[in-house]
KESEPA-482290 format. One record per residue: x, y, z of N, C-alpha, C, CB in turn. Coordinates in steps of 0.1 Angstrom, whole numbers, plus 5000, padded with zeros to 4 digits. Each point is the difference from the previous one (the first is absolute). Glycine has a CB too. Layout:
residues N
XYZXYZXYZXYZ ...
end
This chain:
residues 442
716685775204499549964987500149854999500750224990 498449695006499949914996501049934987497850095013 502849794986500349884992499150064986500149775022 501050254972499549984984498849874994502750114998 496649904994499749874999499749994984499149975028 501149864972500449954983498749855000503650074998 496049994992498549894999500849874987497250275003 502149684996500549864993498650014991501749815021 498350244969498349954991500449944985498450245012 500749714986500149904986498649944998502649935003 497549984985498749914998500349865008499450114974 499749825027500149895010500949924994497950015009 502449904998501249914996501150004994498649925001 502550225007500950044990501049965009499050184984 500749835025501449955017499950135007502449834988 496750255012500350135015499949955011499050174992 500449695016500349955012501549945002497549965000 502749974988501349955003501350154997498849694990 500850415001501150095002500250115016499649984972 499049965032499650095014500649905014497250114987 503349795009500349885011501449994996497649845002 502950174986501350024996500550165008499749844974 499950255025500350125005499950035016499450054977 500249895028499550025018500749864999497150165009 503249734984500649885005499549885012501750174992 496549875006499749905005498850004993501349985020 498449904981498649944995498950095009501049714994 498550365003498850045007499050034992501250085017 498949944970498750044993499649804993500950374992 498549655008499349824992500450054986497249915015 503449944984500150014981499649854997502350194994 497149854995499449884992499649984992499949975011 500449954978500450004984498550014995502449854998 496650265005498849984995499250165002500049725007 500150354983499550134999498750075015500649914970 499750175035499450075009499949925014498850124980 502149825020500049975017500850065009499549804994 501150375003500350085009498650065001502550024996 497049975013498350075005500550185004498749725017 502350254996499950155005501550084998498049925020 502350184977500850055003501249955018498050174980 503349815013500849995009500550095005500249864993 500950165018500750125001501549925009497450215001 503749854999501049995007500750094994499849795008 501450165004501450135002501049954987500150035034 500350054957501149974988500950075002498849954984 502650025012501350095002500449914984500850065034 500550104967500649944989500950124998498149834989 503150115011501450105000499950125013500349974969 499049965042500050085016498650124995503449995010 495950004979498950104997498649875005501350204973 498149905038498749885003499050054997500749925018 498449974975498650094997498649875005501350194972 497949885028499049914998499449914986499750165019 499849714985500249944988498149944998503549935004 496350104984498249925002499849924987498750225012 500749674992499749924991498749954996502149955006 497250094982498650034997499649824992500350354995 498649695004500049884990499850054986499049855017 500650064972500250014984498850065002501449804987 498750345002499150084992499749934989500850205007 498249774994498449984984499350064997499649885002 500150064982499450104994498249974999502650064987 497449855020498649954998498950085008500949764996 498550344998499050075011499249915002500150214996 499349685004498849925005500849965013498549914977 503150025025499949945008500450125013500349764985 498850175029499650095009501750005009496749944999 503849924999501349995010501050114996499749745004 500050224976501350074996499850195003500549764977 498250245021499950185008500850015011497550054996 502049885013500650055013501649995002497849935009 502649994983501649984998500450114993500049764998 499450334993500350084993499950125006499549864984 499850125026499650155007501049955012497150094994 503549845009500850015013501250004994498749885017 501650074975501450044992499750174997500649724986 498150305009500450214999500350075013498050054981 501349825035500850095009501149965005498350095006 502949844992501549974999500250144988500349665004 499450344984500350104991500250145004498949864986 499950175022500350115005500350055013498950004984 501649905025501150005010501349984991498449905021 501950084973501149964997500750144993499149744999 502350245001501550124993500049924990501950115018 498749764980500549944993498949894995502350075011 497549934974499449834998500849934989497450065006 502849865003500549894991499149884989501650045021 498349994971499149964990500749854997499350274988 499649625011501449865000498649884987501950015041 499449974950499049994991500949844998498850314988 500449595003500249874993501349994989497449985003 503849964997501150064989499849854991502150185017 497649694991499649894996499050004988500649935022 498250154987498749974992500050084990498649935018 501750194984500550124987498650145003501249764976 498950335019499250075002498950004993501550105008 497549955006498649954992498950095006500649734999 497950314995499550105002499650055014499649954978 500749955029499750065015501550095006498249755006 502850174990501050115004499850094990501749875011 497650154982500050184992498750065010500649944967 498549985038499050055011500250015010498949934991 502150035014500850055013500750145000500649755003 500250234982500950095002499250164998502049804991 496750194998498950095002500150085017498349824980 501350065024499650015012501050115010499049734996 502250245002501350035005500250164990501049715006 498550284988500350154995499550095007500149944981 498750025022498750105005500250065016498249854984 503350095022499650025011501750094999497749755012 502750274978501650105001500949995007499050144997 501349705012500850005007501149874990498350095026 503049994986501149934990499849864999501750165004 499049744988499649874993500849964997498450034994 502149845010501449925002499649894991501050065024 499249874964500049874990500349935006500450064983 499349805023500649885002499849914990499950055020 500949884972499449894989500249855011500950154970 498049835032500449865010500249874991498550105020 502149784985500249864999501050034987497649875011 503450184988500349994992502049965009497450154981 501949685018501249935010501449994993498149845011 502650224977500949984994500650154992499049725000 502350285000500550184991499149984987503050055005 496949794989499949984986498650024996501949835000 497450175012499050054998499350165004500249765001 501250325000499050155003499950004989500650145017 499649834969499550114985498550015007501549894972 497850035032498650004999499850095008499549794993 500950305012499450135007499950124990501149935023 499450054963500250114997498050094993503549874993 496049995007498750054995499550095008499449814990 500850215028499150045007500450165000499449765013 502150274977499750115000499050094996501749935002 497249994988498850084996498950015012500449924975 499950095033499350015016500250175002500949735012 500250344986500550125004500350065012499050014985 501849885019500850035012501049985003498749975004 502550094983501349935000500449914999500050105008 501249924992500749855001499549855010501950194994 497249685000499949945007501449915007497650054988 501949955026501349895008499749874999500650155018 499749754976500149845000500549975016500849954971 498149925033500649955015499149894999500750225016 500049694996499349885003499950055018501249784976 497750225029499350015010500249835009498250234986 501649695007500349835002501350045006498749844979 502050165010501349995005501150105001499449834993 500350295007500650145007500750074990500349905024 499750024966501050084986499350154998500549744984 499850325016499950194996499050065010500249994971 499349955039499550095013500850105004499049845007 502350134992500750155002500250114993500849895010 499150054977500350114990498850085006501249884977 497450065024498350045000500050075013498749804986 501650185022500350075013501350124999499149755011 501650224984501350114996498750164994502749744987 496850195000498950114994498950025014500249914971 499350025033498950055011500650125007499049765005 501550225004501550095012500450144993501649755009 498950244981500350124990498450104997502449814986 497150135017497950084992499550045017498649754972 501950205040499249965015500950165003499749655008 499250454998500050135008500949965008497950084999 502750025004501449975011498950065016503150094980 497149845034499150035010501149975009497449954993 502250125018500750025015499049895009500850314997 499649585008499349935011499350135011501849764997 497050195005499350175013500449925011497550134992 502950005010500650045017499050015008501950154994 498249695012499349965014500250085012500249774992 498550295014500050045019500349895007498250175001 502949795005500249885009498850035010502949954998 496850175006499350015014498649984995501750165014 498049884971498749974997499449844996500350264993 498349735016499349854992499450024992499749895014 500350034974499650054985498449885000503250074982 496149965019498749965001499349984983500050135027 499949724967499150044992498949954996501450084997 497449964999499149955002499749974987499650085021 499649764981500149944984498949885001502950034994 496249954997498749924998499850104987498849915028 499650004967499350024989499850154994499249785009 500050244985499850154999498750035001501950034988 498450075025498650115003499449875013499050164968 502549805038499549935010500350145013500749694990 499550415010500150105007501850055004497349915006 503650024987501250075001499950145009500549884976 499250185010500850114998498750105010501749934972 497450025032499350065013500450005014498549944987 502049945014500949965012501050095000499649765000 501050284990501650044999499050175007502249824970 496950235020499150145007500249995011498250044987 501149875020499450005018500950045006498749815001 503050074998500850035007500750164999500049755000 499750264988500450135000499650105003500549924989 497850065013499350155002499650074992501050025013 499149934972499950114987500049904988501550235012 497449854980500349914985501550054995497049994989 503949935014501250004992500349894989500850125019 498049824981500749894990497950004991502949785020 497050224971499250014989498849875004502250124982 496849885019499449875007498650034990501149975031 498349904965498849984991499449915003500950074984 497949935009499349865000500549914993498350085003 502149964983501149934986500849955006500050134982 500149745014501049865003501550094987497349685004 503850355006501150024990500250155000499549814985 499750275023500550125003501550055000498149955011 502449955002500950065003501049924987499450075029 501750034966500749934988501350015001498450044988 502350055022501149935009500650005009500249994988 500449985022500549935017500350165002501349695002 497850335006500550195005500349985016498050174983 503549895018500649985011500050115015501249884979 498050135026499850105008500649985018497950044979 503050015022501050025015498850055012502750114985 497449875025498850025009500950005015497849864984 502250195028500549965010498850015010502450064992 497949775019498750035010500849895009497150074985 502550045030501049945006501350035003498649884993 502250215004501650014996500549894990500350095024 498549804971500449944985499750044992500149865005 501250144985500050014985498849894992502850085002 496349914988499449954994499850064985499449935023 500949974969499750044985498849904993502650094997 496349965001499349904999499750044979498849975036 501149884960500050004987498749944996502449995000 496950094986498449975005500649944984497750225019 502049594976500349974987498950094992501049755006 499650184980499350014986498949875001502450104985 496449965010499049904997500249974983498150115021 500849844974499949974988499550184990499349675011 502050304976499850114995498649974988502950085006 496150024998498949974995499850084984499149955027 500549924967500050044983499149894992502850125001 495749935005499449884993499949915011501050024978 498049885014499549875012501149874994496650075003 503849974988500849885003501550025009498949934976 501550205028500650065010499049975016501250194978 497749845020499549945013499949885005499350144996 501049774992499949865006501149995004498549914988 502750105010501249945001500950055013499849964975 499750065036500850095010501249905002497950145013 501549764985501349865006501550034992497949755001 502250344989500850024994501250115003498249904989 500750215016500550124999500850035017497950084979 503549855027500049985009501650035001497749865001 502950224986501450045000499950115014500649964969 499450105028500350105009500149985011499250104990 499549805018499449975009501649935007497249984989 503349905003500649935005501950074999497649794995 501950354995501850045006499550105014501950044969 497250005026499850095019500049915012498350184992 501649695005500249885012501450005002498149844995 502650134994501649945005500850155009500449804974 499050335023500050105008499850015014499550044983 500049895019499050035013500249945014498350014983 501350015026500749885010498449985008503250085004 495849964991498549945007499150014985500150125032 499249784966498949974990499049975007501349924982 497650205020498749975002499349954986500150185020 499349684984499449944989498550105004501549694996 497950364993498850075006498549914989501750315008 497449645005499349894994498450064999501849805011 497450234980498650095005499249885008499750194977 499649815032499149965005498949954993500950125014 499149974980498150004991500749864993498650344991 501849685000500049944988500949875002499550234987 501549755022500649865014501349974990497249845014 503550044985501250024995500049884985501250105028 499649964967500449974980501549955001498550254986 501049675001501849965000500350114996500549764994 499550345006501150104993500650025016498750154975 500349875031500850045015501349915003497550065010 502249804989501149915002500749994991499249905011 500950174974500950054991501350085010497850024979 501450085026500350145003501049945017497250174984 502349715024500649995006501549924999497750055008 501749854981501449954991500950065001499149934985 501250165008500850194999500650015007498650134994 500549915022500350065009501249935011497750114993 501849715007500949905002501449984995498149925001 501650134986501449974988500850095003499149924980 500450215029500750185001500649975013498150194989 501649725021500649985009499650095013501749934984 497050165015500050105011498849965008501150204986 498549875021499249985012498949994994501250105017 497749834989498750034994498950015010500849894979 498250145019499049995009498650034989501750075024 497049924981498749964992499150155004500049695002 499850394993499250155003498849934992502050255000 497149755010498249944994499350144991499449805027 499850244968500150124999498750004998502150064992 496950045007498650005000499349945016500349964973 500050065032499749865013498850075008502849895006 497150244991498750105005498949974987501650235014 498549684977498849994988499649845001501150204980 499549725032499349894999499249945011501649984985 497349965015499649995010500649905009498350074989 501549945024501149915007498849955017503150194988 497549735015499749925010501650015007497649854989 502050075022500950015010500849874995498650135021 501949814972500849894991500150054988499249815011 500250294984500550034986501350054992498050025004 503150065009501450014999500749855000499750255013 499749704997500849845003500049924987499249975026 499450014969499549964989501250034985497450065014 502650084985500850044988501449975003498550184993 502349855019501049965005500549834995499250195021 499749774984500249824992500149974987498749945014 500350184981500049994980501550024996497550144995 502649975012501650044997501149875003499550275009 500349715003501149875000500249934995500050015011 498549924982500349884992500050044988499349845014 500650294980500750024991501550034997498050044999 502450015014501449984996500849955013499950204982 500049665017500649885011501750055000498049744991 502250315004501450025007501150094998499649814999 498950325006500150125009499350035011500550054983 499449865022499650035016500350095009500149834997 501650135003500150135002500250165001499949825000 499250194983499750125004498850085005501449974988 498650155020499050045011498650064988502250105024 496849914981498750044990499350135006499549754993 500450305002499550195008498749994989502950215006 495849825002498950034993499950135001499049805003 500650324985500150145002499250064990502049985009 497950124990498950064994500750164993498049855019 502850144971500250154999498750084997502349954992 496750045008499150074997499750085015499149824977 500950105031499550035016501350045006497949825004 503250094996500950055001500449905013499550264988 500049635013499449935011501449885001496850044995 504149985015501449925000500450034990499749835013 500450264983500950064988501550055005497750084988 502549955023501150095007500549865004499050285010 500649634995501049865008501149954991498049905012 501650154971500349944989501950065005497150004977 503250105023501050055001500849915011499250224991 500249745026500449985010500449824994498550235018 500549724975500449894993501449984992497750005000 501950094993501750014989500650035005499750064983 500949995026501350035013499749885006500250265006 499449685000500349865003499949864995499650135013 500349904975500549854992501850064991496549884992 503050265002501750025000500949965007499550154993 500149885019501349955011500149875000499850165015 499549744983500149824999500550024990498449875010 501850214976500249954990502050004994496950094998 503349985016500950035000501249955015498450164981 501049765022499949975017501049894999497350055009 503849945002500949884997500249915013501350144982 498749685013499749955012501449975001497449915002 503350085014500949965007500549854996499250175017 502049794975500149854994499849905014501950084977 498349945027500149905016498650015002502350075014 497250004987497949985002500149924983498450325017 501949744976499849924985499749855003501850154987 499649795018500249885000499449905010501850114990 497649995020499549965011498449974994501950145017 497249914975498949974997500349874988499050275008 502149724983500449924989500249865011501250224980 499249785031500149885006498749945002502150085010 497250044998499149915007499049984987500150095028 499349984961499849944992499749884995500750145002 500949834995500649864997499149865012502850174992 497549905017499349925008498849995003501650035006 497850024993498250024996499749924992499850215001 500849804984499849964990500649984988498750055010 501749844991501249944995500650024985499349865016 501950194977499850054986499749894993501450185000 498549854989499349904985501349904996498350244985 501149645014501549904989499249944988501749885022 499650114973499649934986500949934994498850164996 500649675002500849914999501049935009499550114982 500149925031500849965010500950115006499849794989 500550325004500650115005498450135007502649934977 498650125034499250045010500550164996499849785021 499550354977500650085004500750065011498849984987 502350105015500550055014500250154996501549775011 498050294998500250165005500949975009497850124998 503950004996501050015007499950115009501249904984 498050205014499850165002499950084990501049985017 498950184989499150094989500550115008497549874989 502550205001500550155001499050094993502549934999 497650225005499150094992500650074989499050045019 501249914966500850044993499150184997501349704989 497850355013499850144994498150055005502349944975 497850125021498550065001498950094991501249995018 497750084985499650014989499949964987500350105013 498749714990499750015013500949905004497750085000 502349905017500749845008500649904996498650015010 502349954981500249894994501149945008499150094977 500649795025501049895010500749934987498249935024 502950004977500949904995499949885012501650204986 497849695014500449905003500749914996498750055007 502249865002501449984992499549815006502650315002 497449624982499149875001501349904995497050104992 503049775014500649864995499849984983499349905024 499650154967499850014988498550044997501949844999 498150324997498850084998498849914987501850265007 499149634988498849944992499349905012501349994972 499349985037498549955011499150105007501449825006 498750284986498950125008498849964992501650245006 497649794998498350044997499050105005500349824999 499550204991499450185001498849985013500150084967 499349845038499249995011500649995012498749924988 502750055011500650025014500850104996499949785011 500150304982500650174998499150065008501050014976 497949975018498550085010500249985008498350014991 501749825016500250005012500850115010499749784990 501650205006501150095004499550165000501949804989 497250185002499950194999498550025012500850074966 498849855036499149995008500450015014499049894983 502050025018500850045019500850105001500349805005 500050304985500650075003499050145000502249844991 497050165003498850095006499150015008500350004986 499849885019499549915018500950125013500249644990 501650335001500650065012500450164998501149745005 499050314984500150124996499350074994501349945002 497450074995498750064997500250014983499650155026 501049914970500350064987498450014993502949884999 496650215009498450044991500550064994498249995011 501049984976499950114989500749994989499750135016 502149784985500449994993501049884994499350205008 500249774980500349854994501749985006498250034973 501849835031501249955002500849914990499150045021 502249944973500549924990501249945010499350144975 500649705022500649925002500649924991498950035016 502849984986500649944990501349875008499250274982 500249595006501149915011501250004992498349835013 502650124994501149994990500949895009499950284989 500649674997500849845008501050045005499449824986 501150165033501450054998500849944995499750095015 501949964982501249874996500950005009499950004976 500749925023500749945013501150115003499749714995 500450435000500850015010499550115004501849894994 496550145005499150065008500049985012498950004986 501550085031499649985012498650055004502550005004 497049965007498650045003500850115011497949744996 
end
């Protein structure tokens, strides 16, 4: 069973980015003192008193039906609403209540899930009286907090945890590879997921959003275990639900942090969308293996360069995934559809693959000597050596004279020679430097 999860919704400019960056404790969602510049739904990992849940951060609900942005904000906050156990309703204590938080809170009725008050900015005790209006909201007692500056987030988190379903983390098959497959909707998922199987076991349409959620199906081929997970597309309700697939990508991206291979699946016909490089974003941030399943590839006309051709489209759309491998297939025909498995067993194993620190250090030298690290201001960087601090995926610790003379182009560099000498197809590598102190030995 999956992470509880707790949506952040309100009218614009009340602080849900900044209570969403206060709670995960890092800046990752954009904030900025100017109504509706959260565009898309966020997501990350929240704890709080050892209870972990998933955490999403929508932008401000409006009431203006003419404007076209505020729809789609309004319809991607209804799908945070209805992924969500918990919403935390987070309203203005400064500005005072006003008819949009009565149109929110409308909003919030209609969907019957429990509902946590936050009264935000209210930076002082002397100033909670002013929460007391929003009890005509009808949601209990409201909680006064400053999100800025961390005053009653716990109380508001204390109430969240107490409302959040009690769940058992799922009990992982060490021996199984959890495969899942993720792109746009009605780019042929959940066909692919058929082929390998041999059988419609997973629901397949022409309708973009069919599938509506990550169905986990165990498979063995080979004497391997395989669970292959066919995502959620966009849940269809209306065209203004059709427009917005870029949204509907919760699911998508907790069946990634699951998984230990992400076939990005790309249709042929129709060639590649930023949602795709949304979708590979995700899959980068999940840490697991990836590789490119072309799909349609029996519906396009081709010449003898027209694989090479798309192969290139792909790369320079995503310059820095190279290395992952690209499989053109066809669940319809069924055409290299079977390699797909022989693939995911061999980028798992890189993904999990550990290099010998003495070969480590041995490529980190000559490196160095190839090409010389970055200085700044007269200071030179030095690589002391590097170790493999963990996996899933590869992540090295290099141990530096002072990690502020690093630069992210000779990080690539470094990730570049080390996939020269140890293949690691398939799966993203993290490099982290760190300054040693003197009573660090190499």
């Amino acid at each position: 069973m999956s992470a509880p999860v707790v949506a952040i919704v309100g009218r614009a400019n009340v602080g849900k980015s900044t209570l969403f960056n206060r709670i995960i404790g890092e800046r990752l969602s954009i904030v900025e003192d100017v109504p509706g510049v959260t565009r898309d739904r966020l997501y990350a990992k929240g704890e709080w008193n050892g209870v972990k849940f998933d955490l999403i951060d929508t932008g401000g609900i409006e009431m203006d039906e003419e404007d076209e942005m505020g729809n789609l904000i309004r319809v991607q906050a209804q799908l945070a609403i209805d992924e969500a156990d918990v919403i935390l309703f987070l309203v203005d204590g400064r500005g005072g209540l006003s008819v949009q938080d009565e149109y929110v809170a409308e909003f919030l009725r209609r969907s019957k899930k429990p509902v946590v008050l936050g009264v935000n900015k209210l930076d002082h005790h002397s100033h909670h009286a002013q929460s007391y209006e929003f009890y005509s909201l009808g949601f209990g007692e409201p909680i006064p907090l400053s999100a800025e500056h961390g005053m009653g987030t716990g109380d508001v988190l204390d109430r969240v945890v107490e409302l959040l379903p009690s769940y058992e983390e799922e009990a992982i098959d060490e021996d199984a590879i959890r495969i899942a497959f993720i792109g746009r909707p009605n780019v042929g998922k959940s066909s692919l997921v058929n082929r390998l199987l041999g059988e419609n076991r997973v629901m397949v349409s022409d309708v973009a959003g069919t599938t509506r959620d990550a169905v986990d199906t165990p498979i063995i081929r080979d004497d391997q275990k395989y669970v292959l997970v066919d995502t959620a597309g966009v849940r269809r309700r209306g065209k203004v639900y059709e427009s917005i697939e870029k949204y509907s990508v919760l699911r998508a991206v907790r069946a990634m942090e699951r998984a230990d291979v992400c076939f990005i699946v790309i249709d042929a016909e129709r060639g590649i969308a930023e949602q795709d490089k949304r979708v590979a974003g995700y899959a980068l941030d999940a840490g697991c293996a990836i590789a490119f399943l072309v799909n349609k590839w029996d519906a396009v006309d081709k010449d003898d360069k027209t694989a090479h051709r798309f192969e290139e489209e792909i790369r320079s759309h995503f310059p820095f995934m190279r290395w992952a491998p690209i499989l053109f297939v066809s669940a319809l025909t069924g055409q290299r559809v079977s390699r797909a498995l022989t693939l995911a067993r061999d980028i798992a194993e890189n993904l999990v693959m550990r290099v010998q620190t003495s070969a480590l250090n041995r490529v980190l030298a000559d490196a160095q000597v190839s090409v010389a690290p970055p200085s700044t201001k007269g200071r030179k960087l030095k690589l002391y050596y590097g170790t493999q601090a963990s996996v899933r995926p590869p992540t090295f610790i290099i141990f530096v004279n002072d990690q502020e003379l690093s630069h992210f182009s000779y990080e690539r560099y470094l990730e570049n020679q080390l996939r020269e000498a140890f293949g690691f197809q398939g799966t993203p590598i993290r490099i982290r430097m760190r300054t040693r102190s003197q009573g660090e030995d190499a």
